[in-house]
GULO-678217 format. One line per field, with one value per residue: residue number from 1; residue in one letter; z, x, y of N, C-alpha, C, O in turn. Coordinates in Angstrom, 2 decimals. Atoms other than C-alpha are relative to their C-alpha. Layout:
<gutors>
resi: (NUM;...)
resn: (A;...)
n_zz: (Z;...)
n_xx: (X;...)
n_yy: (Y;...)
ca_zz: (Z;...)
ca_xx: (X;...)
ca_yy: (Y;...)
c_zz: (Z;...)
c_xx: (X;...)
c_yy: (Y;...)
o_zz: (Z;...)
o_xx: (X;...)
o_yy: (Y;...)
</gutors>
This chain:
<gutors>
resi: (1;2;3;4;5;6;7;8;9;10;11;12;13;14;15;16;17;18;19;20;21;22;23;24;25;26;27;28;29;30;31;32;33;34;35;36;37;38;39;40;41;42;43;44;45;46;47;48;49;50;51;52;53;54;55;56;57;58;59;60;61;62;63;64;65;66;67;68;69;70;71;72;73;74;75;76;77;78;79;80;81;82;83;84;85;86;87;88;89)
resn: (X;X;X;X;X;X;X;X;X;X;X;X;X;X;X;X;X;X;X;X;X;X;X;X;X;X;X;X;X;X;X;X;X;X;X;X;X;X;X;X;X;X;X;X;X;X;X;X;X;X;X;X;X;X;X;X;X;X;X;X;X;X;X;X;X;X;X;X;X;X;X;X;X;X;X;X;X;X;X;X;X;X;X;X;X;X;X;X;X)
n_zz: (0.00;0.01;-1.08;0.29;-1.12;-0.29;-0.53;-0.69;0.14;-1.21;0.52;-0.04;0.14;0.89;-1.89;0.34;1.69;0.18;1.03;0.01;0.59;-0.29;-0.56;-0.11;-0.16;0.47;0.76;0.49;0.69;-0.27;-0.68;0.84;-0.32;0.61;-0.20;1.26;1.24;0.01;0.97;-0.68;-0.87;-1.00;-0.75;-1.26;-1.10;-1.16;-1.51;-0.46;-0.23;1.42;-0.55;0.46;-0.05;0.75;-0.98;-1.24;-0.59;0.38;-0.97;0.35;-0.21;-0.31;0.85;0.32;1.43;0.99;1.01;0.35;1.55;0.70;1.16;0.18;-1.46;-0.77;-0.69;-0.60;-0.53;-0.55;-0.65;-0.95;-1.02;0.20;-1.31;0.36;-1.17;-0.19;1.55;0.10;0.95)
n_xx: (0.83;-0.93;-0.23;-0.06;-1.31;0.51;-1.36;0.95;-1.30;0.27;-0.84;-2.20;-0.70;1.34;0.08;0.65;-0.52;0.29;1.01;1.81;0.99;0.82;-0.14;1.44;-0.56;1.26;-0.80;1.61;1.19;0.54;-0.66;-0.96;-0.83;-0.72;-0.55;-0.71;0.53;1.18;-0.42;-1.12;0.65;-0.23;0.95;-0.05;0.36;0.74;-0.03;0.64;-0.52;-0.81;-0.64;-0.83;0.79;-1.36;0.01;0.24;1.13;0.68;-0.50;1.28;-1.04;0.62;-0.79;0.81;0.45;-1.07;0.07;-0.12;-0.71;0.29;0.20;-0.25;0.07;-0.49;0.90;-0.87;0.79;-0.67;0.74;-0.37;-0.04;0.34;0.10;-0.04;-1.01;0.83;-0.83;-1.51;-0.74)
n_yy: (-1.19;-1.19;-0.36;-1.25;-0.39;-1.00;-0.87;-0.95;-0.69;-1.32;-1.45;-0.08;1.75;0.88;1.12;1.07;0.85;1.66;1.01;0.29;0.24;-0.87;-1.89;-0.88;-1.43;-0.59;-1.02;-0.67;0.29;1.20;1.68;0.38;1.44;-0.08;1.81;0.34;-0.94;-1.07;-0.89;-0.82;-1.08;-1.23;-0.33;-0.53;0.44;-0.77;0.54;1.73;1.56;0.88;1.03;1.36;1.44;0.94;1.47;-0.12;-0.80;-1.55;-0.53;-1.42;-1.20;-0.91;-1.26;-1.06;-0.22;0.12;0.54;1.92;0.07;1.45;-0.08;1.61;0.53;-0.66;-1.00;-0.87;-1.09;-0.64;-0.91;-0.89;0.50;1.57;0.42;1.31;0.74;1.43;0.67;1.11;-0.04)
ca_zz: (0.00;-0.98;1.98;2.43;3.14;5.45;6.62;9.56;9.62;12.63;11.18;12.79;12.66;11.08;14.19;12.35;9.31;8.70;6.39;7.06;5.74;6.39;6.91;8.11;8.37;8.26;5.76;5.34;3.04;5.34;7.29;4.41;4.33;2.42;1.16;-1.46;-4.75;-3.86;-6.54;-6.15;-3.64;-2.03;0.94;3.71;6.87;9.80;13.78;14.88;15.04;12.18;12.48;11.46;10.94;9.95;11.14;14.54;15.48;15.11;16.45;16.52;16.33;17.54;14.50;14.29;10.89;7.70;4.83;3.42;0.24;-1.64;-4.45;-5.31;-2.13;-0.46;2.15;3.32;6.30;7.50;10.23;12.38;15.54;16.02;19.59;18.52;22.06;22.19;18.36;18.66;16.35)
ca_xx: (0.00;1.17;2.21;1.91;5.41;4.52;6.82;4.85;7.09;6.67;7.98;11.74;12.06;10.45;9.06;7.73;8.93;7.46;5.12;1.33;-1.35;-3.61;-3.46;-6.86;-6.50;-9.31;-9.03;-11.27;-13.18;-13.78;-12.43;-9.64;-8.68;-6.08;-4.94;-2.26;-3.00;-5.00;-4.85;-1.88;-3.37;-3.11;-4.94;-5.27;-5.31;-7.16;-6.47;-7.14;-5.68;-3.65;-4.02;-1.78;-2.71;0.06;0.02;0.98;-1.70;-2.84;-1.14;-2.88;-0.62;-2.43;-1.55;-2.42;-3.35;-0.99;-0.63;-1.00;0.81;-0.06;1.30;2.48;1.96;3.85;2.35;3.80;2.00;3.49;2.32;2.94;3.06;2.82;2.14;3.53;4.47;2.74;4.43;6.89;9.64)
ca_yy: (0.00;3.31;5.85;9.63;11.68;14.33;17.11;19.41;22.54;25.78;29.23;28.46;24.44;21.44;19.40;16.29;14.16;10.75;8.43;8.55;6.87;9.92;13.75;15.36;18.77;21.49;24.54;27.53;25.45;22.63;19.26;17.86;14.03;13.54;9.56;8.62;9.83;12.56;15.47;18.18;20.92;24.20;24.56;27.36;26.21;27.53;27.30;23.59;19.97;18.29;14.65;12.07;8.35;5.91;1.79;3.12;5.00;8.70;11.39;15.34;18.45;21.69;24.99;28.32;28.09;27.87;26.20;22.50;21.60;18.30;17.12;13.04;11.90;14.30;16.48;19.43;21.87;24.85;26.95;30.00;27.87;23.84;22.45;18.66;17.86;14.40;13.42;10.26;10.20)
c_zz: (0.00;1.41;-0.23;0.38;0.62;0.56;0.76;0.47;1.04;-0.63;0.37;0.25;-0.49;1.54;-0.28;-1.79;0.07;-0.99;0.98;-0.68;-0.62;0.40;0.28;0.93;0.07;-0.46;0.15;-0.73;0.63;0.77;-1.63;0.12;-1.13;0.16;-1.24;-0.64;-0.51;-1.16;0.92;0.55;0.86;0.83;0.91;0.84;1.76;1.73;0.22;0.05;-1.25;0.47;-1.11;-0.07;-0.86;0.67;1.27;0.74;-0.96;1.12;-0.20;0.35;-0.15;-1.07;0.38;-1.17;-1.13;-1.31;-0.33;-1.25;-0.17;-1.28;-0.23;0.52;0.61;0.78;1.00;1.18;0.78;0.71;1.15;1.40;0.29;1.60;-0.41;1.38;0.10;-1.43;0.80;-1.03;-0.70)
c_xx: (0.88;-0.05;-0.05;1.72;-0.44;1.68;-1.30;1.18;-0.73;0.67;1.34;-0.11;-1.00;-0.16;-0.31;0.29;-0.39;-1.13;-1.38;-0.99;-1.48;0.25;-1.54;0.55;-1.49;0.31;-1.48;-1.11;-0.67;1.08;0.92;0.49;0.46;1.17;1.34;-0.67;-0.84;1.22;0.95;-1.53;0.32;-0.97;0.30;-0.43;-0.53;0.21;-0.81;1.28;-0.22;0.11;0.71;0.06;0.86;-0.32;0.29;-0.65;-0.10;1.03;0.13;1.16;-0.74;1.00;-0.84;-0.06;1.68;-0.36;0.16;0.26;-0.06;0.35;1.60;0.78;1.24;-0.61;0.97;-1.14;1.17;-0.87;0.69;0.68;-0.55;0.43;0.24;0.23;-0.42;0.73;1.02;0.46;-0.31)
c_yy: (1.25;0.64;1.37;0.16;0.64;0.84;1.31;0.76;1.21;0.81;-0.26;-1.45;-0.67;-1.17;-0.44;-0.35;-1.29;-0.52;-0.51;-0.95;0.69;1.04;0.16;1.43;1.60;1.53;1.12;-0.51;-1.42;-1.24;-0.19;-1.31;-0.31;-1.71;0.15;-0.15;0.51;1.46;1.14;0.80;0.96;0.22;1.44;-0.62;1.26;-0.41;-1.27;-0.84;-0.10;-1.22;-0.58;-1.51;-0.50;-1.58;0.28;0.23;1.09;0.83;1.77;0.94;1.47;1.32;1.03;0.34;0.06;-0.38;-1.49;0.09;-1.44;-0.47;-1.85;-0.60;0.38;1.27;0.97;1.04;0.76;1.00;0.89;-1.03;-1.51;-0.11;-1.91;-0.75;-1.51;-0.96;-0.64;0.19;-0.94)
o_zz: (0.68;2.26;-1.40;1.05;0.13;0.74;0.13;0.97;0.96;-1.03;-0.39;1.34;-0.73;2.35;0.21;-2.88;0.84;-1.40;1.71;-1.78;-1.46;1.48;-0.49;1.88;-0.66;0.14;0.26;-0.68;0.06;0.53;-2.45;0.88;-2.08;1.01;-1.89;-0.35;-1.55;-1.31;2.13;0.18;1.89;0.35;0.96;0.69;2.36;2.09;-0.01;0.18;-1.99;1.36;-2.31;0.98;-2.00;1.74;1.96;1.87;-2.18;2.20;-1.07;1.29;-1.31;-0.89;0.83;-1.50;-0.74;-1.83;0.23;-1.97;0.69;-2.17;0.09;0.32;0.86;0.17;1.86;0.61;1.36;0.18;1.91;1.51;0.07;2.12;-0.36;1.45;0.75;-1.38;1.63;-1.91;-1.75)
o_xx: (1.89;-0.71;0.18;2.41;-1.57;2.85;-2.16;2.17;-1.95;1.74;2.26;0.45;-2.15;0.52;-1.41;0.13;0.27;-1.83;-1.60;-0.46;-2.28;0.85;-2.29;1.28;-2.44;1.13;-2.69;-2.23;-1.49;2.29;0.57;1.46;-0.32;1.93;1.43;-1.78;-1.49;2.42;0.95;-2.69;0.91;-2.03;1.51;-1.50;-0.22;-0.16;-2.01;2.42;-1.16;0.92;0.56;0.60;1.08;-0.92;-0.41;-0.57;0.07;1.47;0.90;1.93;-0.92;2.20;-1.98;0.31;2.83;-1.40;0.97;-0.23;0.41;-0.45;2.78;1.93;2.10;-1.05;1.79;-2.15;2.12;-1.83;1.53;1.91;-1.75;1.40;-0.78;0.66;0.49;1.01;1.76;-0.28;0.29)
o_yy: (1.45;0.04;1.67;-0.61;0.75;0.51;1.93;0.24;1.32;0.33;0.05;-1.55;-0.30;-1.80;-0.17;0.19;-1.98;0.40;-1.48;-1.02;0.27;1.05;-0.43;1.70;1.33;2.23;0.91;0.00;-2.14;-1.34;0.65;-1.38;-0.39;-2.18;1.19;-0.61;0.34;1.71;1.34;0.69;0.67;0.63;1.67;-1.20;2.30;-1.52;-1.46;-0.40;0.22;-1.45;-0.39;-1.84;-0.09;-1.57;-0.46;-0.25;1.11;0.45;2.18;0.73;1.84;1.54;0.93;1.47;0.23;0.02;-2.22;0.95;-2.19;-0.19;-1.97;-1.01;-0.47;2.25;0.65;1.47;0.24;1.56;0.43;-1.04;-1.68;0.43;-2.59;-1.90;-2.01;-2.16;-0.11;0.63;-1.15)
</gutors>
């Protein structure tokens, strides 16, 4: 089964790099779930929880809004401020 990449990045460091199965994310236009080979995409993102869903579990990273970048099966979000404290490596 294919795999997402993700890269969850804070204005001064990248605090999360690993292979997902799942991004859900929610943008001005709505909740966002996002699988391998979903179409490229620019989203805005809005204050909330970014989850993450890989064979290990799930694991939710609190933003103040940003950006989500999608594009063959690579997922990029960047945001002002990322609360990952709970993320395992």
């Amino acid at each position: 089964m294919s795999t997402l990449q993700v890269e969850l990045v804070a204005a001064d460091r990248k605090v999360w790099e690993g292979e997902a199965d799942m991004v859900i994310a929610r943008t001005v236009d709505g909740e966002l779930g996002i699988l391998p080979g979903h179409t490229p995409l620019l989203g805005v993102l809005v204050e909330g929880e970014v989850r993450i869903k890989s064979g290990e579990g799930s694991q939710t990273a609190s933003i103040d809004g940003g950006f989500l970048s999608v594009d063959r099966d690579k997922v990029i979000i960047v945001a002002e401020a990322v609360d990952a404290s709970n993320f395992t490596a």
